[in-house]
LOLUMLO-147275 format. One line per field, with one value per atom (N, C-alpha, C): residue in one letter; x, y, z; atom name. Coordinates in pm, 1 decimal. Layout:
<nodes>
residuo	a	...
c1	X	...
c2	Y	...
c3	Z	...
atomo	CA	...
</nodes>
This chain:
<nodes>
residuo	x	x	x	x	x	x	x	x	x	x	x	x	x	x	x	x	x	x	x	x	x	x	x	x	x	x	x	x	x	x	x	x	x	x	x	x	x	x	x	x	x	x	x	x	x	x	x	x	x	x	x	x	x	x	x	x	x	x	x	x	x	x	x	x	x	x	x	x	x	x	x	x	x	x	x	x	x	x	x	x	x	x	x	x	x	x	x	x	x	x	x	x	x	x	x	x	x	x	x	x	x	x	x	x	x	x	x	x	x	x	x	x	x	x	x	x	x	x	x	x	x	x	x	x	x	x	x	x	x	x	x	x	x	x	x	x	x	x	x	x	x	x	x	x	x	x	x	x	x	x	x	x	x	x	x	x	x	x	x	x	x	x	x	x	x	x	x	x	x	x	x	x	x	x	x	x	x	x	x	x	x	x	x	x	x	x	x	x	x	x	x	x	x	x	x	x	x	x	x	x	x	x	x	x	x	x	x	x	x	x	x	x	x	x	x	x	x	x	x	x	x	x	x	x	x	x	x	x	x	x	x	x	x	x	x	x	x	x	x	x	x	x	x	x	x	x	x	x	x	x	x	x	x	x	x	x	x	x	x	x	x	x	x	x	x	x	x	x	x	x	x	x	x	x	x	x	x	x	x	x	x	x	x	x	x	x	x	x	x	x	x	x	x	x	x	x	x	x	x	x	x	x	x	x	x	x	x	x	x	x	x	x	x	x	x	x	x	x	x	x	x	x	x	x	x	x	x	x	x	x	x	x	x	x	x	x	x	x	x	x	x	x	x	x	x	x	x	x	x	x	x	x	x	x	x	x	x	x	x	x	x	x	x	x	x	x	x	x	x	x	x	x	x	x	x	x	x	x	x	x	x	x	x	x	x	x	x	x	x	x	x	x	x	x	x	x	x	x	x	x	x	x	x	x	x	x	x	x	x	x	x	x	x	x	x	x	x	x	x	x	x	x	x	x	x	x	x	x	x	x	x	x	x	x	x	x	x	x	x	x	x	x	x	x	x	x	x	x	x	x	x	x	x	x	x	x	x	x	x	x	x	x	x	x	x	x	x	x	x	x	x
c1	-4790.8	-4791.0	-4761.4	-4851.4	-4763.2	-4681.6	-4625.6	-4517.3	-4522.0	-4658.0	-4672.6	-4669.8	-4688.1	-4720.4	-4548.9	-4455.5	-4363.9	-4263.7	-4313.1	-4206.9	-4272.3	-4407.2	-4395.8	-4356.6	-4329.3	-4283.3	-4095.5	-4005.6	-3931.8	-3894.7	-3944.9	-3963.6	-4013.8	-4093.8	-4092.2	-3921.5	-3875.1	-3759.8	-3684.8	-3620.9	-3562.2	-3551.4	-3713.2	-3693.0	-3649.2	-3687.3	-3699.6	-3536.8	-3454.2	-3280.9	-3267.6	-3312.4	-3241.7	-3296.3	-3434.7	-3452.2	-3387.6	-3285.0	-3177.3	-3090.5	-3055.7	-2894.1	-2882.4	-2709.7	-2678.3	-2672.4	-2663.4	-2720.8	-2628.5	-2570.5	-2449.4	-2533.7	-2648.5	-2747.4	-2739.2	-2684.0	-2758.3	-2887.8	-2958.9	-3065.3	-3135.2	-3037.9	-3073.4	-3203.8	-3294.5	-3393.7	-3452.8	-3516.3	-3570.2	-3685.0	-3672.4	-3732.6	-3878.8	-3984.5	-4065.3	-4165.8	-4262.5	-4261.7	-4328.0	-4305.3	-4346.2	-4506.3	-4536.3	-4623.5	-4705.0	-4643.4	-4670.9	-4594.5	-4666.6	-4605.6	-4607.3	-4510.4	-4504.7	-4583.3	-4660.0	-4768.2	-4644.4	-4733.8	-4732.6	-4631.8	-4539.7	-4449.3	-4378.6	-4318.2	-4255.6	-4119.3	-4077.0	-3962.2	-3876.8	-3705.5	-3616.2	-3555.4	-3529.3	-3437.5	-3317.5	-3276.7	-3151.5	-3043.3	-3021.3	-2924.5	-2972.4	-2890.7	-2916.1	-2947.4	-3067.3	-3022.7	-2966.8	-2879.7	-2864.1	-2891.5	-2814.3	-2894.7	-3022.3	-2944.0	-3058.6	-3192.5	-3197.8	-3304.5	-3365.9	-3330.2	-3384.5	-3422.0	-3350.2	-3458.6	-3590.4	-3569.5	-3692.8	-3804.7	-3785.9	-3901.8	-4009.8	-3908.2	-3992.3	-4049.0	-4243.6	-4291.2	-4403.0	-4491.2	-4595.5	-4713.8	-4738.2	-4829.8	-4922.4	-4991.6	-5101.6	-5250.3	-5346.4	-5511.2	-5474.8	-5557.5	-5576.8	-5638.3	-5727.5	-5781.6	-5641.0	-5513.0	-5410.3	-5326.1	-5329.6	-5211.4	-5123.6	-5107.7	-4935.8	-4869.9	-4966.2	-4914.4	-4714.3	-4668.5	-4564.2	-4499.7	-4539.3	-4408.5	-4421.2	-4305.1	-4281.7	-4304.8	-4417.3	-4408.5	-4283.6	-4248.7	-4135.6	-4150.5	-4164.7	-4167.7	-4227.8	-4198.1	-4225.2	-4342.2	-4425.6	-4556.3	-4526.4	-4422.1	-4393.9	-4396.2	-4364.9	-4352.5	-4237.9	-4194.8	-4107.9	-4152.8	-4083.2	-4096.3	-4011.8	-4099.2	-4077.5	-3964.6	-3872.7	-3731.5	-3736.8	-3675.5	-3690.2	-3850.3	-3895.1	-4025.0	-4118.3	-4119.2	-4161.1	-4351.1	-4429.5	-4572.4	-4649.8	-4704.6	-4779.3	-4663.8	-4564.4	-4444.5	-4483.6	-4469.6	-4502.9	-4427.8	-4487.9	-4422.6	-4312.3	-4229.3	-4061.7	-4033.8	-4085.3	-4168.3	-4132.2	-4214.1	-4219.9	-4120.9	-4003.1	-3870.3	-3747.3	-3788.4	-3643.3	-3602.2	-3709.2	-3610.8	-3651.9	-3568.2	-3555.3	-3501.7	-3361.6	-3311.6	-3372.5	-3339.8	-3444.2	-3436.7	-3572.4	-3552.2	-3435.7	-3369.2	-3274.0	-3341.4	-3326.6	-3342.5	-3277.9	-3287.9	-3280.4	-3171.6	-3027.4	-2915.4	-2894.1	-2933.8	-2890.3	-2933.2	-2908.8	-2982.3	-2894.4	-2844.2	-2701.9	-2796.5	-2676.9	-2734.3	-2598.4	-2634.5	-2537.7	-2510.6	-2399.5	-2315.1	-2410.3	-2522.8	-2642.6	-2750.6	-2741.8	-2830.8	-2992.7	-2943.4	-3051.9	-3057.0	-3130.0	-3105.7	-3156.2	-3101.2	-3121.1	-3084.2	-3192.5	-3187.1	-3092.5	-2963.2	-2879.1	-2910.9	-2928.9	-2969.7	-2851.7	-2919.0	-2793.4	-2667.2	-2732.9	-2673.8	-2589.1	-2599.9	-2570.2	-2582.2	-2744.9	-2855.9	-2888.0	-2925.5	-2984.1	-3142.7	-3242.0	-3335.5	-3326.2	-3483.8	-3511.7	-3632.0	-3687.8	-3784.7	-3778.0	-3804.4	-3809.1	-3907.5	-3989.6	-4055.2	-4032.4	-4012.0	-3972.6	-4075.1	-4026.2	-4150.1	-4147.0	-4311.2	-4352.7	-4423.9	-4298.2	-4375.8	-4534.9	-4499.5	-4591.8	-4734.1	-4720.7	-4835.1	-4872.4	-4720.9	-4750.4	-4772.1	-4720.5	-4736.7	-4617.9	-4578.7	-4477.0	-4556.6	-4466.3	-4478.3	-4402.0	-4459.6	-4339.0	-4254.7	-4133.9	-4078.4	-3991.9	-3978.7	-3912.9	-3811.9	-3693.3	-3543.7	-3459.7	-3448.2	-3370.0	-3206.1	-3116.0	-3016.9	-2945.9	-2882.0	-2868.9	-2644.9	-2566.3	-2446.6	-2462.5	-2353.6	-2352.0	-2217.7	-2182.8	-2126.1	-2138.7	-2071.8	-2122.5	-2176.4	-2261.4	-2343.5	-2243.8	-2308.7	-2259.0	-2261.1	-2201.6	-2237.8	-2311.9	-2441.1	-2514.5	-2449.3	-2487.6	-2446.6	-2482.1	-2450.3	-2482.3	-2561.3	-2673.4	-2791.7	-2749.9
c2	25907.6	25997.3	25915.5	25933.1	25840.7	25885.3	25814.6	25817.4	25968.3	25990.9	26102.0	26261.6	26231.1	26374.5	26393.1	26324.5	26327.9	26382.5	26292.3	26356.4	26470.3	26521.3	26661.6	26773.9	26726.5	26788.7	26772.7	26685.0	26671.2	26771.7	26782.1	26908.5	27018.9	27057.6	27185.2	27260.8	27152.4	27148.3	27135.7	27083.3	27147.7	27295.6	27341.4	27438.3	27560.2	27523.3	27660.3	27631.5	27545.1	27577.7	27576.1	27582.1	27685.7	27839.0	27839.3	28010.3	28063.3	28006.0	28054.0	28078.6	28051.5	28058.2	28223.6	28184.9	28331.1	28395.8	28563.8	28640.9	28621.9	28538.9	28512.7	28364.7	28359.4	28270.2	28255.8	28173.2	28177.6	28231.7	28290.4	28339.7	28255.0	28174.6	28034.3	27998.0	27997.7	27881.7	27859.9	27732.9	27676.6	27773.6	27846.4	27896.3	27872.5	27958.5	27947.3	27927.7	27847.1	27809.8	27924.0	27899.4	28013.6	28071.6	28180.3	28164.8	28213.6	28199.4	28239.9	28328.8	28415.3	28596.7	28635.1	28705.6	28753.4	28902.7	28828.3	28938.6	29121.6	29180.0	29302.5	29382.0	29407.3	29475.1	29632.2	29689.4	29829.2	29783.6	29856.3	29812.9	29848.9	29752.3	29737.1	29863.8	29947.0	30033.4	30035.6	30116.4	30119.7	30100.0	30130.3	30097.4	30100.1	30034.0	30003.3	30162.5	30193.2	30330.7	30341.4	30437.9	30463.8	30418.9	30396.2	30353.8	30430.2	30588.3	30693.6	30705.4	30671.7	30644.4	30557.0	30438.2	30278.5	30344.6	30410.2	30428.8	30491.9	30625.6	30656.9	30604.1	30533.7	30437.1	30361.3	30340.2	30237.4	30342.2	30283.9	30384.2	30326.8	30379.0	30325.3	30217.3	30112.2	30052.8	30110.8	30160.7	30201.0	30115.8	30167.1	30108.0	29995.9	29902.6	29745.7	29773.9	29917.6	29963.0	29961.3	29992.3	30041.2	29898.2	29911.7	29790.3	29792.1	29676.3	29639.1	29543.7	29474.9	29397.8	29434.3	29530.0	29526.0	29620.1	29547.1	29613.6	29444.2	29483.1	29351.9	29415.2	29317.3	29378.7	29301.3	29410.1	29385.3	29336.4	29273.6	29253.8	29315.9	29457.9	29558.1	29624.3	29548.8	29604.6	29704.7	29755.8	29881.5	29788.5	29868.8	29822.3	29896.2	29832.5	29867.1	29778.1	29851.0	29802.7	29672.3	29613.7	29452.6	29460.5	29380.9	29424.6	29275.9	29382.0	29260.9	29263.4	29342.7	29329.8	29205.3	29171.6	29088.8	29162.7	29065.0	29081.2	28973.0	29044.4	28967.5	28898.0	28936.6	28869.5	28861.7	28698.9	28698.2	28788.2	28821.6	28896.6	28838.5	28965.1	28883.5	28801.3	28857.6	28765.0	28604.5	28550.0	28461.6	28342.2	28440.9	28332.4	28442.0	28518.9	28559.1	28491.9	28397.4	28280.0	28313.0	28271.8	28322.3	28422.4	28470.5	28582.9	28762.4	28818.0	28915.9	29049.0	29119.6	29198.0	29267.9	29305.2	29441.0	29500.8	29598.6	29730.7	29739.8	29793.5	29784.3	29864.0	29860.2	29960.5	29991.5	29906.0	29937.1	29838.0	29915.1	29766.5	29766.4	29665.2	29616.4	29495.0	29497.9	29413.9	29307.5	29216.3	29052.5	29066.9	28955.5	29009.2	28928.8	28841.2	28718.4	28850.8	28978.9	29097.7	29083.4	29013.1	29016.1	29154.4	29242.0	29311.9	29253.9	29283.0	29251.0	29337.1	29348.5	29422.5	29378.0	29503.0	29452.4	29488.7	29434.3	29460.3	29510.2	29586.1	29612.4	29536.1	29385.6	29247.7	29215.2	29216.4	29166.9	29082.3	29034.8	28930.9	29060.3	28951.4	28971.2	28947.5	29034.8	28970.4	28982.2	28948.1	28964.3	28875.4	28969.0	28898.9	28913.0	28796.2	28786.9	28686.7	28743.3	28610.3	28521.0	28410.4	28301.4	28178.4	28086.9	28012.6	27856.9	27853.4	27740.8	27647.4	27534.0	27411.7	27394.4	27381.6	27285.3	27406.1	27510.3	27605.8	27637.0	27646.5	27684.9	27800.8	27903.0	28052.9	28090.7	28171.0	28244.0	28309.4	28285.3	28330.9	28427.5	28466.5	28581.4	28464.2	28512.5	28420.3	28513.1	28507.6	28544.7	28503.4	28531.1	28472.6	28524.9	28500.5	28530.6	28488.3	28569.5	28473.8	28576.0	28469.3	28551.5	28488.7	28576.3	28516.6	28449.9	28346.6	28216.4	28151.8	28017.0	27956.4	27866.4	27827.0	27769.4	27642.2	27615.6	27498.8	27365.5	27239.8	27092.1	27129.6	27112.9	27051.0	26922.3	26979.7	26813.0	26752.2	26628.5	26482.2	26514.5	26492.5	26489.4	26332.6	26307.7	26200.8	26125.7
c3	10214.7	10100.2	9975.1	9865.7	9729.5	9688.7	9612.0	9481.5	9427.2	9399.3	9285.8	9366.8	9480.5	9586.1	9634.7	9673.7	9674.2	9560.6	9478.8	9372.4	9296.2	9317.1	9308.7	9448.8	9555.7	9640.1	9617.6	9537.4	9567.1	9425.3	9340.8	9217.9	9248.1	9347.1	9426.7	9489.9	9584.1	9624.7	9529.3	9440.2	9308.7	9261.0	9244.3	9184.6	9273.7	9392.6	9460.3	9503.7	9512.0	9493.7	9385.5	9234.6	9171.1	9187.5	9241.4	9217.4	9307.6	9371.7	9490.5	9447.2	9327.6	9262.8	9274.6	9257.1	9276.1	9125.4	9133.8	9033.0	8920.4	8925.6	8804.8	8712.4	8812.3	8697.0	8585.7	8518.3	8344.8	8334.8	8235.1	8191.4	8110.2	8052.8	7907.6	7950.0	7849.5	7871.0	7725.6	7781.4	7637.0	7531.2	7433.7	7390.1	7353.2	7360.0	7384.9	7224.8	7158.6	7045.8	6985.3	6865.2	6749.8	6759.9	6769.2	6775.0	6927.5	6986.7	7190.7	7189.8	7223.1	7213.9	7373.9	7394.2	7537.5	7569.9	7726.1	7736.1	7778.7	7727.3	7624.2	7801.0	7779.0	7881.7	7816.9	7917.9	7904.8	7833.1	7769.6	7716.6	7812.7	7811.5	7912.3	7921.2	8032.1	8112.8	8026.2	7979.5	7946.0	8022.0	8090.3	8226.5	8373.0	8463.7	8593.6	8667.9	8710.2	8814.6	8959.1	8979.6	9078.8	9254.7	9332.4	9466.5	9520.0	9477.5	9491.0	9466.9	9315.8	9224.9	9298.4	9323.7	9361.2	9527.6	9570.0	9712.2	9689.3	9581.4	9598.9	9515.4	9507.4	9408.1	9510.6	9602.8	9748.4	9757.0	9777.0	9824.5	9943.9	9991.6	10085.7	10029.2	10054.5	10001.2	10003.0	9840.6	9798.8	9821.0	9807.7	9820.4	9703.9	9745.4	9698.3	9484.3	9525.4	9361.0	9245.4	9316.0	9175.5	9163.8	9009.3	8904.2	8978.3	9073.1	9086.3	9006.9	8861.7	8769.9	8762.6	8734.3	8691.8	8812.2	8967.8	9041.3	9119.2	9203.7	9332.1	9428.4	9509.7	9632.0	9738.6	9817.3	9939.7	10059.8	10138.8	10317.8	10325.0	10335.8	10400.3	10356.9	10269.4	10200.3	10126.4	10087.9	9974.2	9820.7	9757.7	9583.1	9511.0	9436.9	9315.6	9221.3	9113.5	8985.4	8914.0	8876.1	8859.1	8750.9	8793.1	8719.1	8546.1	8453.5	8325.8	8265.7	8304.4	8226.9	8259.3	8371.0	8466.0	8442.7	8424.8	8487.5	8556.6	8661.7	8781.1	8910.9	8912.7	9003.4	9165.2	9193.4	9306.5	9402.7	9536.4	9613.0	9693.1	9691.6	9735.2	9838.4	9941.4	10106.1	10069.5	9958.9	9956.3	9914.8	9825.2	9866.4	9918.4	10000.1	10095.7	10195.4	10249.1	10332.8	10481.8	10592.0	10702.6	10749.4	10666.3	10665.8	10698.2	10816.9	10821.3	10681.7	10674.0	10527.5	10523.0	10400.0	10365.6	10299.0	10283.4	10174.4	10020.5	9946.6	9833.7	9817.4	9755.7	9774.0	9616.0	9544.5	9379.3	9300.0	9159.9	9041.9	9014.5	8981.0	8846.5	8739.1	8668.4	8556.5	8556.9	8520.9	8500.4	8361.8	8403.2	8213.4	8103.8	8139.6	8060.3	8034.3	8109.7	8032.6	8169.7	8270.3	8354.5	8507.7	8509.9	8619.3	8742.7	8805.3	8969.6	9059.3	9179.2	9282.7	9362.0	9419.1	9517.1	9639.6	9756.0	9883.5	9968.9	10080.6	10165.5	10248.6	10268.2	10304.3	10169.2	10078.2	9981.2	9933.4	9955.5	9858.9	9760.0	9640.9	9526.2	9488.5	9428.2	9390.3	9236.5	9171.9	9064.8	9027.5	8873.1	8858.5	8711.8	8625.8	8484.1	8446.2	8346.5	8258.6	8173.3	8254.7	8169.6	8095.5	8001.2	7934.0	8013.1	8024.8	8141.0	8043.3	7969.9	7866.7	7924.9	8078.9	8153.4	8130.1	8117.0	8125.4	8001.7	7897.7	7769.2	7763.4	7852.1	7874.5	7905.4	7925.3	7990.3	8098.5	8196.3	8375.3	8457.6	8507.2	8597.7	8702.4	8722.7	8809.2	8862.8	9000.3	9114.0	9190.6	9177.0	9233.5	9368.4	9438.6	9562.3	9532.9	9589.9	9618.9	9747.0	9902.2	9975.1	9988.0	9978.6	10067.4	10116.8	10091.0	10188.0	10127.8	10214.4	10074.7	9968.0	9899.0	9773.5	9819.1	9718.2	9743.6	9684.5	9728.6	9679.6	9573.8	9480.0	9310.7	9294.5	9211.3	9198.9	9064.8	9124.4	8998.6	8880.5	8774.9	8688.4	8622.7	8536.8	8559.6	8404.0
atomo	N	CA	C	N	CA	C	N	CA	C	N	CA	C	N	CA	C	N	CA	C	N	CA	C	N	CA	C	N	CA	C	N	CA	C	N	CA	C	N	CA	C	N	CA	C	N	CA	C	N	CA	C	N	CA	C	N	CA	C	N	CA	C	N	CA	C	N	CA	C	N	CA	C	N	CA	C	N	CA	C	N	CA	C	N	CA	C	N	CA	C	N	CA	C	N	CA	C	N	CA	C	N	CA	C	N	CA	C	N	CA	C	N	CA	C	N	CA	C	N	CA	C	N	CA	C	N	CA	C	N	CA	C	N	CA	C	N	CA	C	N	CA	C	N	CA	C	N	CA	C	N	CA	C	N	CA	C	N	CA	C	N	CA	C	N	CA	C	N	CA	C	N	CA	C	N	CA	C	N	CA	C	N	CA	C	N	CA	C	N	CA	C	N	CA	C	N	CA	C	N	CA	C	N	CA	C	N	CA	C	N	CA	C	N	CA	C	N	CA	C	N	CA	C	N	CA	C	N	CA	C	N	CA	C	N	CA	C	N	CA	C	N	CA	C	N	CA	C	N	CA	C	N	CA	C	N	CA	C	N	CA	C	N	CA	C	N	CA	C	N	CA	C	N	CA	C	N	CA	C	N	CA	C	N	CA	C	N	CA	C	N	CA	C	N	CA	C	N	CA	C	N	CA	C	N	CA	C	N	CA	C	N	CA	C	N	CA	C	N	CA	C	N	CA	C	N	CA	C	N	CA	C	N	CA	C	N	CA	C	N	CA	C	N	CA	C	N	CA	C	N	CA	C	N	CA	C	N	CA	C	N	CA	C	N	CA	C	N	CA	C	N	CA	C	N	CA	C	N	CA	C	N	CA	C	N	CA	C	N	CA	C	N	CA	C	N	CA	C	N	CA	C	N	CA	C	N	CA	C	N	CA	C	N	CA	C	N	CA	C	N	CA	C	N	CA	C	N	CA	C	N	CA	C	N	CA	C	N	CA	C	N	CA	C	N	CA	C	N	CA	C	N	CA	C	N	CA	C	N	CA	C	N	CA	C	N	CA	C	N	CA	C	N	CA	C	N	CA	C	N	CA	C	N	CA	C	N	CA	C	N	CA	C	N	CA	C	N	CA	C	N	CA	C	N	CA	C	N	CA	C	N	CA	C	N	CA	C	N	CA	C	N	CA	C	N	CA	C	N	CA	C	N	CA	C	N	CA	C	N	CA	C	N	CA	C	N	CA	C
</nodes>
């Protein structure tokens, strides 16, 4: 393998332990330049709803014809609504890990102003659009974080 396939595999692995961090994440990121406007979203929820609320939102995966732009899909082929004004968010499947699925028990919001789904295990998801220099767009991005314990602290470079 070269040099260059590696160390984009070893920046894959980077990123995907931070999109593991737990929901006490900073939100910070480098602002996105003047001028690059973020594609056109619902304005934010006023507050977190209910567990209640958040169950019945899961619903049956609909025909392939309807916008799931602004929901996440789940394991379980259902959908909810893409939390943070998230559009196009990959489906959650894809970083919940090995861990088998939970269910969705409540939204809370972090004191950085980010909501996240709390699961019945007590992993976290979420999804927010953040700005991608490398794309020059802003992207939907998708975060897991499951209990465990704390990770090494890395070095500082």
């Amino acid at each position: 393998m070269s040099w260059a396939v590696k160390g984009l595999a070893a920046a894959a692995l980077a990123c995907a332990a931070l999109a593991s961090a737990a929901p006490w994440f900073s939100s910070r990121q480098e602002a996105a330049p003047t001028g690059c406007p973020l594609p056109a979203s619902k304005p934010p929820a006023p507050a977190p709803a209910p567990a209640a609320e958040v169950a019945s939102v899961e619903r049956a995966k609909e025909s392939s014809s309807v916008d799931h732009s602004r929901e996440l899909e789940l394991p379980d082929g259902s959908f909810v609504p893409a939390l943070n004004g998230a559009v196009g968010a990959t489906r959650v499947a894809e970083y919940w890990g090995p861990l088998p699925w939970s269910p969705i028990a409540a939204v809370e919001r972090s004191s950085a102003g980010v909501d996240w789904y709390r699961h019945q295990d007590g992993s976290y998801s979420t999804t927010q659009m953040v700005w991608r220099k490398d794309l020059g767009r802003y992207e939907a991005m998708t975060r897991v974080a499951h209990p465990g314990p704390t990770p090494a602290p890395v070095a500082k470079r």
